[in-house]
C-alpha positions as CSV (number, residue, x, y, z in Angstrom):
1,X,-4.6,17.2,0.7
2,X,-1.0,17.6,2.2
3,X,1.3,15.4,1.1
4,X,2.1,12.9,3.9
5,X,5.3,11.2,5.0
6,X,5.6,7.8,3.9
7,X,4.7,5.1,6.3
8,X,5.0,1.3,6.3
9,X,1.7,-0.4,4.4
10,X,1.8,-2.6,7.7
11,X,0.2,0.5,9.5
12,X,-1.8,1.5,7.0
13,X,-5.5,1.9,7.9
14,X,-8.0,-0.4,6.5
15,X,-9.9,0.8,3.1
16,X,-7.5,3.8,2.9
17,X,-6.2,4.3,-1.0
18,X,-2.4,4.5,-1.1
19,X,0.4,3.8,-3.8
20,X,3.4,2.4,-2.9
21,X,6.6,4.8,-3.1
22,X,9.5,2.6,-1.6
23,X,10.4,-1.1,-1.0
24,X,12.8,-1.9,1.1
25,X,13.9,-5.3,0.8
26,X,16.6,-6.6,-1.6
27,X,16.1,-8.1,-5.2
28,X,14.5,-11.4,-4.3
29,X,11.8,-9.4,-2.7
30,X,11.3,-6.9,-5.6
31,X,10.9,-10.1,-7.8
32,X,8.1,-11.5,-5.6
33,X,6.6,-8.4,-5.0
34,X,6.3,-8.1,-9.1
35,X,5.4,-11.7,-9.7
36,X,2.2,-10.6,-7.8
37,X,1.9,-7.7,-9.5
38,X,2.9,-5.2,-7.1
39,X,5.6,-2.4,-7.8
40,X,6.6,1.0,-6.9
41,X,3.3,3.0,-8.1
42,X,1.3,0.4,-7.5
43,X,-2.1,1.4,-5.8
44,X,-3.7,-0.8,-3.1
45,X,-5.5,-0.5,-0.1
46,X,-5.4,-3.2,3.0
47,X,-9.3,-4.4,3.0
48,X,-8.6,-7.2,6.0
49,X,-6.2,-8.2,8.8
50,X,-5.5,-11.6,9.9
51,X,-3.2,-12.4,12.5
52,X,0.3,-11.8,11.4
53,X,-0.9,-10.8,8.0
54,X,-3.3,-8.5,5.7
55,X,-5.3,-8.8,2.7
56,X,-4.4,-6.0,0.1
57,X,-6.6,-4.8,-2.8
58,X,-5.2,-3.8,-5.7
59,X,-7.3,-3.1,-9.0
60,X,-9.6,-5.9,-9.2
61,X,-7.4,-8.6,-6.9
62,X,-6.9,-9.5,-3.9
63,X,-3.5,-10.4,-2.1
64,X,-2.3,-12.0,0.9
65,X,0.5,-10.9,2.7
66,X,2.7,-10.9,5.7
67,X,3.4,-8.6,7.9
68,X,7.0,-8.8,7.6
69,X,6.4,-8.2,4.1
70,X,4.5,-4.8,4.9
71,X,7.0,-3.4,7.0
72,X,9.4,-3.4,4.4
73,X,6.6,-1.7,2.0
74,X,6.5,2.4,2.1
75,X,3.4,4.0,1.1
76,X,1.7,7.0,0.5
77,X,-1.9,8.2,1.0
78,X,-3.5,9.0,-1.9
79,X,-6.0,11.8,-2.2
80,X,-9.8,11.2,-1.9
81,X,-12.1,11.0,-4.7
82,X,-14.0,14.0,-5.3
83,X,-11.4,16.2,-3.0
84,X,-8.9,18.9,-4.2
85,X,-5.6,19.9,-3.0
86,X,-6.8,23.2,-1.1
87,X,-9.0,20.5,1.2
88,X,-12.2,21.8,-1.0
89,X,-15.1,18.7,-2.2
């Protein structure tokens, strides 16, 4: 698989594996993020959306989140199970 451009996690699609590669938000942000266990090379996916916000999986929790939060979180798709670089299963 390509590598794709970044996007924000709030336009992720749903059960789509990423990892996050930026966040753009200042140190109280980071902090939060990391209280819930999320940092940069976390992987997640977004599993629901509700209203303003999403529901993210990462390992074997769940997480609630905003969708201001999202916007400020870049991710990056990460490659299928059982597919190779060349695009090859």
């Amino acid at each position: 698989m390509p590598h794709t451009a970044p996007l924000s996690l709030s336009e992720l699609p749903l059960d789509t594996p990423a990892r996050i590669v930026e966040i753009r938000g200042g140190h109280h942000l980071t902090r939060r993020l990391l209280a819930l266990g999320l940092r940069q090379g976390s992987a997640l996916s977004v599993v629901q959306r509700r209203g303003q916000g999403l529901v993210l999986a990462t390992g074997s929790g769940r997480i609630a989140m905003g969708f201001g939060v999202a916007e400020k979180l870049r991710v990056r798709l990460e490659p299928e199970v059982g597919t190779t670089d060349d695009g090859r299963d």
